[in-house]
KOLKE-11724 format. One record per residue: residue in one letter; x, y, z of N, C-alpha, C, O in turn; residue number from 1. Coordinates in Angstrom, 2 decimals. Layout:
@resn a&n_xx X&n_yy Y&n_zz Z&ca_xx X&ca_yy Y&ca_zz Z&c_xx X&c_yy Y&c_zz Z&o_xx X&o_yy Y&o_zz Z&resi NUM
...
END
This chain:
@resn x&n_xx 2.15&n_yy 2.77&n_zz 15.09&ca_xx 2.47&ca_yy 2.62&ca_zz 13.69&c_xx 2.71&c_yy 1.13&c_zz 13.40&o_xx 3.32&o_yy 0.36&o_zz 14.15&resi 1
@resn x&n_xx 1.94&n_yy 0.73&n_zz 11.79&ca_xx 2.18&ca_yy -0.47&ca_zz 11.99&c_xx 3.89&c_yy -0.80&c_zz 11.57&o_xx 4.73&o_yy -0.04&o_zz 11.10&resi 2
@resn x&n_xx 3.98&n_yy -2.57&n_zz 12.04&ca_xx 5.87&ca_yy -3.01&ca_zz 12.09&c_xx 6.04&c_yy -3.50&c_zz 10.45&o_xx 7.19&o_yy -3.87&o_zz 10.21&resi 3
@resn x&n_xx 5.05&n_yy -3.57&n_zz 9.19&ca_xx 5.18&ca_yy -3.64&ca_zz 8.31&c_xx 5.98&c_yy -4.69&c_zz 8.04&o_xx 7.00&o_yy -4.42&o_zz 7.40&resi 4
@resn x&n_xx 5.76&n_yy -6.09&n_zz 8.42&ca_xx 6.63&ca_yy -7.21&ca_zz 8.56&c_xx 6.84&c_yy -7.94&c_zz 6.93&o_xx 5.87&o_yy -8.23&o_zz 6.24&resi 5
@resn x&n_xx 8.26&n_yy -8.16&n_zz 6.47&ca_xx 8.26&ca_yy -8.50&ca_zz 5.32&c_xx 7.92&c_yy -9.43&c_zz 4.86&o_xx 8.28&o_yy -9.52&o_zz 3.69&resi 6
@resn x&n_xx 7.35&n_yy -10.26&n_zz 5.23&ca_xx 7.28&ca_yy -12.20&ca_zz 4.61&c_xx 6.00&c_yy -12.02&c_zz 4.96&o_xx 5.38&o_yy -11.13&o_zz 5.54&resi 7
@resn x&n_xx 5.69&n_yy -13.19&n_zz 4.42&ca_xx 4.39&ca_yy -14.41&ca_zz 5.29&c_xx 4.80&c_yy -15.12&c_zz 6.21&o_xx 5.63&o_yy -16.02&o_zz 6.12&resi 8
@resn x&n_xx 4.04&n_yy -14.62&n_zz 7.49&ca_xx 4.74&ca_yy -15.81&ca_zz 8.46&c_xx 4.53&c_yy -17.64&c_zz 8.51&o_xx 4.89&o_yy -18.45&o_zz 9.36&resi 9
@resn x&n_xx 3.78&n_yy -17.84&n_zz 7.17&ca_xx 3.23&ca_yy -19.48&ca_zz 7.09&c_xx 4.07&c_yy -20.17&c_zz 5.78&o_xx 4.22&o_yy -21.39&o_zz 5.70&resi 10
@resn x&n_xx 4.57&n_yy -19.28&n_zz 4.82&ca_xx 4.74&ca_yy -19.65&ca_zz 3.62&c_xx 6.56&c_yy -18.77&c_zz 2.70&o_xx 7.20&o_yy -18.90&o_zz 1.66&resi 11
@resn x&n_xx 6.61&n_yy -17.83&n_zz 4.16&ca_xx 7.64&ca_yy -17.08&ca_zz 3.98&c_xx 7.81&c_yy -16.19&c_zz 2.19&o_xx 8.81&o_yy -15.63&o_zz 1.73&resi 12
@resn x&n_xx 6.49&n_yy -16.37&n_zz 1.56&ca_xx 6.75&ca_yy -14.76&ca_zz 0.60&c_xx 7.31&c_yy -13.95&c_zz 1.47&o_xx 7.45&o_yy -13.95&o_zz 2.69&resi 13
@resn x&n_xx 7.71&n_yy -13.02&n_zz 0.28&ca_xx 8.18&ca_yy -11.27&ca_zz 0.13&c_xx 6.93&c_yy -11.07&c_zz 0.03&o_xx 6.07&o_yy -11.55&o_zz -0.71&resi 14
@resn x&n_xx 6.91&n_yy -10.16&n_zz 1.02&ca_xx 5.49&ca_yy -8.92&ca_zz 1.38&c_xx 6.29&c_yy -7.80&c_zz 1.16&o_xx 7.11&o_yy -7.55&o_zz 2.05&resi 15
@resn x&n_xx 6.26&n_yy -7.04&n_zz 0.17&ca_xx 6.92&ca_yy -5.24&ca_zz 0.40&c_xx 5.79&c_yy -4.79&c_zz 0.80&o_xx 4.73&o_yy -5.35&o_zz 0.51&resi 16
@resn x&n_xx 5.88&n_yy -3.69&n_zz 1.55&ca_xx 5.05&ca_yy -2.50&ca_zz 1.73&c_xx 4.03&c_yy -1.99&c_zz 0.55&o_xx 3.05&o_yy -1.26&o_zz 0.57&resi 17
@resn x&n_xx 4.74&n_yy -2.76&n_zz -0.56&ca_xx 3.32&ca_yy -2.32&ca_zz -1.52&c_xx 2.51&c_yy -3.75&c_zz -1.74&o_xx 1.54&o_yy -3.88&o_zz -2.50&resi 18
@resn x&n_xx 2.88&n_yy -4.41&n_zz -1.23&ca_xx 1.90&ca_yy -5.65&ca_zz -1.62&c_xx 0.59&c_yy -5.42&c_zz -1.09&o_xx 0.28&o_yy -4.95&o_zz 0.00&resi 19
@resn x&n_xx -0.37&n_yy -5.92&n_zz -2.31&ca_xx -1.72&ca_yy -5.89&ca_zz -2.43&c_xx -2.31&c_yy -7.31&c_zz -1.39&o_xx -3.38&o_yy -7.40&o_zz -0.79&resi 20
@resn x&n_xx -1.41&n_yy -8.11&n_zz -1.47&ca_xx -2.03&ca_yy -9.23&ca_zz -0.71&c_xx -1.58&c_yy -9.44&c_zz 0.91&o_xx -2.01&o_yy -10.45&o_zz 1.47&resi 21
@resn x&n_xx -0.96&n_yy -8.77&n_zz 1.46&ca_xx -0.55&ca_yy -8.90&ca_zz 2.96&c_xx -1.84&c_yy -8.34&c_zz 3.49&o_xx -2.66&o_yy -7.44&o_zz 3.32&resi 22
@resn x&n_xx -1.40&n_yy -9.93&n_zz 4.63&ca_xx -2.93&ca_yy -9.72&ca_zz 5.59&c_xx -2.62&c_yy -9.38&c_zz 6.79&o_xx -1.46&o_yy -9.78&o_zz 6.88&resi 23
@resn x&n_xx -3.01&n_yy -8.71&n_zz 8.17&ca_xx -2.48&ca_yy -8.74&ca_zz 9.27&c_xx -4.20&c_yy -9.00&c_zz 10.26&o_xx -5.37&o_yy -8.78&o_zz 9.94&resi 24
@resn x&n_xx -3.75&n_yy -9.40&n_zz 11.16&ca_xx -4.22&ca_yy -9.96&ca_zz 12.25&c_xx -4.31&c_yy -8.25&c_zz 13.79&o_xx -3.35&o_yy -7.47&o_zz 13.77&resi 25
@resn x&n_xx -4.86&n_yy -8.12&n_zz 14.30&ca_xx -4.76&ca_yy -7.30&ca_zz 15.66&c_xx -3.82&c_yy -7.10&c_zz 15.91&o_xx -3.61&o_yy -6.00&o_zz 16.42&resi 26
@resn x&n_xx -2.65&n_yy -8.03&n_zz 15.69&ca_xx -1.58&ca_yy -7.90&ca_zz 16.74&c_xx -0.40&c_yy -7.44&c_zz 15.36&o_xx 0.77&o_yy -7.11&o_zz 15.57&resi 27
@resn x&n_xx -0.99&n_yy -7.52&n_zz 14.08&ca_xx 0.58&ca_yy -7.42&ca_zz 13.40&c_xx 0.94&c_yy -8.59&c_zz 12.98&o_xx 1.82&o_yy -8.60&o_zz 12.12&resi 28
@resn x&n_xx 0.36&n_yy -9.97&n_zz 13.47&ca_xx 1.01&ca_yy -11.26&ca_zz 12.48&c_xx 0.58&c_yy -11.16&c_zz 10.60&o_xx -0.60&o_yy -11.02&o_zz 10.27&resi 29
@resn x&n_xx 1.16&n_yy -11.22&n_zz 10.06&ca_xx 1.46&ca_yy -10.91&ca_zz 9.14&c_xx 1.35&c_yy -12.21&c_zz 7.76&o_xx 2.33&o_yy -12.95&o_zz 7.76&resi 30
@resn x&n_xx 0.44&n_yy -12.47&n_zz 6.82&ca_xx 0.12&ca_yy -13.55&ca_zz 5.97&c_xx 0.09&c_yy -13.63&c_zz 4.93&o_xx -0.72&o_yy -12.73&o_zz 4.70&resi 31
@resn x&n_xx 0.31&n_yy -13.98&n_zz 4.10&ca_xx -0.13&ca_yy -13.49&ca_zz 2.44&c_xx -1.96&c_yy -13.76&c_zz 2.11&o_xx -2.63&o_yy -14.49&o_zz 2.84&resi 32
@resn x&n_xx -2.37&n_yy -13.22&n_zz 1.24&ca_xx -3.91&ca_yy -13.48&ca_zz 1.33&c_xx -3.92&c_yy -15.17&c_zz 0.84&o_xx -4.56&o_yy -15.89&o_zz 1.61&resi 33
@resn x&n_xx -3.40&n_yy -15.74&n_zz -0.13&ca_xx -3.29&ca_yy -17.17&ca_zz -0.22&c_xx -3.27&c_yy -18.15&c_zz 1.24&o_xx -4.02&o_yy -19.13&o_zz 1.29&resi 34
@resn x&n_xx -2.64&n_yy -17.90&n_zz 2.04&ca_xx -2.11&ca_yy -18.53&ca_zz 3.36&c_xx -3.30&c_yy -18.46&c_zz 4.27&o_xx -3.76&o_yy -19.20&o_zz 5.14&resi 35
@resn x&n_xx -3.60&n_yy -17.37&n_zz 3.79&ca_xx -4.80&ca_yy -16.77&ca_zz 5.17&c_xx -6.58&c_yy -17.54&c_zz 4.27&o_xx -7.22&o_yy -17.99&o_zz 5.22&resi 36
@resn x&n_xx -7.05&n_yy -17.68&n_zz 3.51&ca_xx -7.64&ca_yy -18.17&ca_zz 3.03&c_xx -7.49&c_yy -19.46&c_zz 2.46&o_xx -8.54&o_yy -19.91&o_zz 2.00&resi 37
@resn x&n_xx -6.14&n_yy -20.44&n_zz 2.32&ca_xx -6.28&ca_yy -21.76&ca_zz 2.03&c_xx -6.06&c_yy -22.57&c_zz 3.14&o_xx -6.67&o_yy -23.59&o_zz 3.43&resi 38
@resn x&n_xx -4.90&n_yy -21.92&n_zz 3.89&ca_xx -4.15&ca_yy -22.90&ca_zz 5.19&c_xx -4.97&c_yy -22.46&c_zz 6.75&o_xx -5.56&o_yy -23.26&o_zz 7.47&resi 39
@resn x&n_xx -4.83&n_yy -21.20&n_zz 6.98&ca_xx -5.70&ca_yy -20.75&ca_zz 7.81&c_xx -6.98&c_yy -20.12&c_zz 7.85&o_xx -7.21&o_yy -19.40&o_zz 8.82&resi 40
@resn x&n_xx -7.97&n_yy -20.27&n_zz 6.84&ca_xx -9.43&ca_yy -20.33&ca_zz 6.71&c_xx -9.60&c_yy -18.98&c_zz 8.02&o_xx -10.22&o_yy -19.01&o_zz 9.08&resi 41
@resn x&n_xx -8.97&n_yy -18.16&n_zz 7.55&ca_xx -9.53&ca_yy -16.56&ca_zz 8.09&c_xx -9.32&c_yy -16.74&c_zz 9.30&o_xx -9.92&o_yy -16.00&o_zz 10.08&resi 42
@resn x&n_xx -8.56&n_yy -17.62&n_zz 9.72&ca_xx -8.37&ca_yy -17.32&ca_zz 11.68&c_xx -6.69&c_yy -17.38&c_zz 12.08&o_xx -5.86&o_yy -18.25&o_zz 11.83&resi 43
@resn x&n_xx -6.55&n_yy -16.13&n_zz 12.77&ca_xx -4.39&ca_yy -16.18&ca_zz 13.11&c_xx -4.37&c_yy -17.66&c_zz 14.08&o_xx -5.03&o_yy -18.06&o_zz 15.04&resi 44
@resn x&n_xx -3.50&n_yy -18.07&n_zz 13.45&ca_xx -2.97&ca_yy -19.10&ca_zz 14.53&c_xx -2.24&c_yy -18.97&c_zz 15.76&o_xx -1.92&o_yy -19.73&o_zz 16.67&resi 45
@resn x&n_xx -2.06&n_yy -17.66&n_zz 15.47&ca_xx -1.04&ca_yy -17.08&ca_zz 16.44&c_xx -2.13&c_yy -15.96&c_zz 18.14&o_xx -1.88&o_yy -15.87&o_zz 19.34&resi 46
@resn x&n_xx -3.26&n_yy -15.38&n_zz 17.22&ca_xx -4.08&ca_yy -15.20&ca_zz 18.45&c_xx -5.64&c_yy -15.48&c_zz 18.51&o_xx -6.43&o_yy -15.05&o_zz 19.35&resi 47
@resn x&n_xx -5.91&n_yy -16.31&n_zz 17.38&ca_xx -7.31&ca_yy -16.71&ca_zz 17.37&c_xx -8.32&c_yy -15.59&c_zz 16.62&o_xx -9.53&o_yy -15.74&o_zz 16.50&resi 48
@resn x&n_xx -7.39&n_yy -14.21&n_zz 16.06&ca_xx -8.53&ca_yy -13.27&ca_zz 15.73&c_xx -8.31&c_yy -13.34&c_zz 14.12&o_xx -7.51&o_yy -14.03&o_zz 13.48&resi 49
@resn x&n_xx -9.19&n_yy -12.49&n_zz 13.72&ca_xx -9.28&ca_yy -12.53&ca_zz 11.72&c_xx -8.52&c_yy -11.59&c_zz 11.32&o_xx -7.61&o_yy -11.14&o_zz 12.01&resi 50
@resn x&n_xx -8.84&n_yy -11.14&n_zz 10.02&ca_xx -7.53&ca_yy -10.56&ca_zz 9.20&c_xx -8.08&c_yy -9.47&c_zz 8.58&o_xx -9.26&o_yy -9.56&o_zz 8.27&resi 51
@resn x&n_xx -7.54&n_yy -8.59&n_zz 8.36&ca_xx -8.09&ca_yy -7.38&ca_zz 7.18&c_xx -6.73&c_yy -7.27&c_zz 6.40&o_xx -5.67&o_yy -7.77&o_zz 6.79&resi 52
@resn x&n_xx -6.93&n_yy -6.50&n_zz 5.17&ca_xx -6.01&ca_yy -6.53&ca_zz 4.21&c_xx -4.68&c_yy -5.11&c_zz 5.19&o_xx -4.97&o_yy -4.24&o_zz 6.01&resi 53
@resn x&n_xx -3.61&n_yy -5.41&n_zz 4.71&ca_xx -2.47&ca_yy -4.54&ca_zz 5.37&c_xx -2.87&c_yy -3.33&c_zz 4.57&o_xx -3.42&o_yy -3.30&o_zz 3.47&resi 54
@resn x&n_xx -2.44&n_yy -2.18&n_zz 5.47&ca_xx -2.65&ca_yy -0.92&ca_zz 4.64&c_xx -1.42&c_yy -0.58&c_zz 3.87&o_xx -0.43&o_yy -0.95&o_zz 4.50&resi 55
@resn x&n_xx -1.10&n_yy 0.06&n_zz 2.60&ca_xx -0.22&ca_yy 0.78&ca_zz 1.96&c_xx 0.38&c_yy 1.94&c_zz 2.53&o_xx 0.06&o_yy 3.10&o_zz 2.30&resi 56
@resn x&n_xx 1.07&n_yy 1.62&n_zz 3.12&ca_xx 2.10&ca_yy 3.19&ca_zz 3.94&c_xx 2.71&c_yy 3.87&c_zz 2.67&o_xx 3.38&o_yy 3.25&o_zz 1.84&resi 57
@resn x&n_xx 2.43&n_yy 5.19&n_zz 2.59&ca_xx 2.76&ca_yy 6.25&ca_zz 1.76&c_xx 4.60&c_yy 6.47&c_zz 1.13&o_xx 5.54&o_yy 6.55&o_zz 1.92&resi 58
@resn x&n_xx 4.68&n_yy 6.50&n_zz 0.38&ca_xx 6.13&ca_yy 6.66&ca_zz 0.18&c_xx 6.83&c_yy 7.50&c_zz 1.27&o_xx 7.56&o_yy 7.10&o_zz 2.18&resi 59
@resn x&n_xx 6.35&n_yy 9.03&n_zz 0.92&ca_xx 6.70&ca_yy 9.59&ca_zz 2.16&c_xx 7.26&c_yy 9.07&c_zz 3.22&o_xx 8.46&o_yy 8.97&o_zz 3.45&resi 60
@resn x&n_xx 5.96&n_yy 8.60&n_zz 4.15&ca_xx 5.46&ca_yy 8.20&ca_zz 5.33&c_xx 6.72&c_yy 7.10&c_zz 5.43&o_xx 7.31&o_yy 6.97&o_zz 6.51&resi 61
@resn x&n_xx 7.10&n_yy 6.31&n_zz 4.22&ca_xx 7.86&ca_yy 4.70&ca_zz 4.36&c_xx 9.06&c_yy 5.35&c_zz 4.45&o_xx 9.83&o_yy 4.58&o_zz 5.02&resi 62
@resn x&n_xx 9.73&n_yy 6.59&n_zz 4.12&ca_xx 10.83&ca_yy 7.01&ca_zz 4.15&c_xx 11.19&c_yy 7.24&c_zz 5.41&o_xx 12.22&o_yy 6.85&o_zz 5.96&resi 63
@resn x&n_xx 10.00&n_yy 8.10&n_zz 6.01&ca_xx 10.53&ca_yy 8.52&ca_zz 7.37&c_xx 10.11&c_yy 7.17&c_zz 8.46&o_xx 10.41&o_yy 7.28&o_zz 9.65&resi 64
@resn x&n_xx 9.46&n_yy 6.05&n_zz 8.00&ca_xx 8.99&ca_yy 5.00&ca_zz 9.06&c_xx 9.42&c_yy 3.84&c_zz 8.06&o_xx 8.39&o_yy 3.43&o_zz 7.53&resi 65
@resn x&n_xx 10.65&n_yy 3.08&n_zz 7.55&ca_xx 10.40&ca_yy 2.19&ca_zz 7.08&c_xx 10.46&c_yy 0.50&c_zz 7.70&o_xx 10.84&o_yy 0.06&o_zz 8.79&resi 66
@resn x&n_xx 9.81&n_yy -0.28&n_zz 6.30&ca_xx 9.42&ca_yy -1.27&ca_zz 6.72&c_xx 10.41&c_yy -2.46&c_zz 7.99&o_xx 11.60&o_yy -2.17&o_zz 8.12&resi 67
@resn x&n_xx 10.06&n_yy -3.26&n_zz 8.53&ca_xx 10.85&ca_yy -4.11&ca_zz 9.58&c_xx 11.43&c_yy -4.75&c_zz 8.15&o_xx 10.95&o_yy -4.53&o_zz 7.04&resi 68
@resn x&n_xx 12.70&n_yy -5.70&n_zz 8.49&ca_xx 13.47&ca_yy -5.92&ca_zz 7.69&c_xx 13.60&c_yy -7.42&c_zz 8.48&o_xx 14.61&o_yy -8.03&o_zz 8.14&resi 69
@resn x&n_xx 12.80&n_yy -8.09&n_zz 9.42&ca_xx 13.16&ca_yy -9.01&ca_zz 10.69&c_xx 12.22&c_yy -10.15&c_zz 10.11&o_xx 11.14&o_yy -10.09&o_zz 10.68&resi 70
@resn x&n_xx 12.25&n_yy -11.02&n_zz 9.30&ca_xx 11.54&ca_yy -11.96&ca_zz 8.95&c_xx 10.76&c_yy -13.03&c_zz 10.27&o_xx 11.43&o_yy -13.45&o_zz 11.22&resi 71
@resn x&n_xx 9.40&n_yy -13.33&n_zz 10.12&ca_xx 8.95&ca_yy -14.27&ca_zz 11.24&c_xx 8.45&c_yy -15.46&c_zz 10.62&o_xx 7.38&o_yy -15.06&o_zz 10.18&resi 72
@resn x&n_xx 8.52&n_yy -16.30&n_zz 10.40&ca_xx 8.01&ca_yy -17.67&ca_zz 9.92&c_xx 8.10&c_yy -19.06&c_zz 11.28&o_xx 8.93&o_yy -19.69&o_zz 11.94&resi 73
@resn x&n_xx 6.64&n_yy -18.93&n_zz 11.09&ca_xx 6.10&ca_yy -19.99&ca_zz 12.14&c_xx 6.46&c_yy -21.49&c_zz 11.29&o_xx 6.33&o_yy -21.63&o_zz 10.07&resi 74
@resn x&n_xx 6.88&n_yy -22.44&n_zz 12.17&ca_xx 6.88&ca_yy -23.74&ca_zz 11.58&c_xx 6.23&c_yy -24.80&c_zz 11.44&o_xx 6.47&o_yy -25.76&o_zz 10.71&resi 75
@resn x&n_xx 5.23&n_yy -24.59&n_zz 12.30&ca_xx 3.94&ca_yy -25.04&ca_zz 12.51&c_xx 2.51&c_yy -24.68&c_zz 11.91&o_xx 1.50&o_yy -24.95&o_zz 12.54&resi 76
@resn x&n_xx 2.46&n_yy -23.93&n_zz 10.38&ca_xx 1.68&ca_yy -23.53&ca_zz 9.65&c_xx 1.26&c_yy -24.75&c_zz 9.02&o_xx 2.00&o_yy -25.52&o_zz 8.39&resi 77
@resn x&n_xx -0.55&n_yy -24.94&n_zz 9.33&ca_xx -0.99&ca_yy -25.62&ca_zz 8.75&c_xx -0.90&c_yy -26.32&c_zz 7.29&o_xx -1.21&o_yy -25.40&o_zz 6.52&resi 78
@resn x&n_xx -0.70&n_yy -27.25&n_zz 6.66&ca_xx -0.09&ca_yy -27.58&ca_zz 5.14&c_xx -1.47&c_yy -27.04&c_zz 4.42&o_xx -2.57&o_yy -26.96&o_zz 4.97&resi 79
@resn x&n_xx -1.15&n_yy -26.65&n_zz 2.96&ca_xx -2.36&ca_yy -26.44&ca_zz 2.18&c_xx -3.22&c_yy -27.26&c_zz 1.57&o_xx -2.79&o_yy -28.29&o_zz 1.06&resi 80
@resn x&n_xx -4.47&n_yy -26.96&n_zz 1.51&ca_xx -5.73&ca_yy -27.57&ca_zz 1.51&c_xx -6.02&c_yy -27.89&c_zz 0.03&o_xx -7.08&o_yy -28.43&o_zz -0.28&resi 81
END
């Protein structure tokens, strides 16, 4: 199940579980679509792979699995372009 991570790890937005723009990577690193297309040009810095849009976990589903609450922000995110 995914860890539904709240921020951007480059730019530190609020990502809720309903955001339309959270991107994740293979592993779960976690981006806003701005970040992932201006600063990191479609590649994680964190494992070298690309991004698809985060999926929308179901209300339901978020009740009984909710989102991580554990913010990650890298400090070393490329500046914007």
């Amino acid at each position: 199940m995914l860890e539904l991570r709240p921020n951007c790890e480059c730019c530190d937005k609020d990502l809720p579980p309903t955001a339309r723009d959270a991107m994740i990577c293979i592993f779960e690193c976690t981006f806003c679509r701005e970040c992932v297309e201006t600063r990191l040009r479609g590649v994680c810095p964190n494992c070298g792979g690309g991004f698809t849009p985060r999926p929308i976990r179901p209300p339901d589903a978020l009740h009984r699995h909710p989102a991580s609450t554990v913010r990650v922000v890298a400090h070393d995110c490329p500046p914007r372009v």
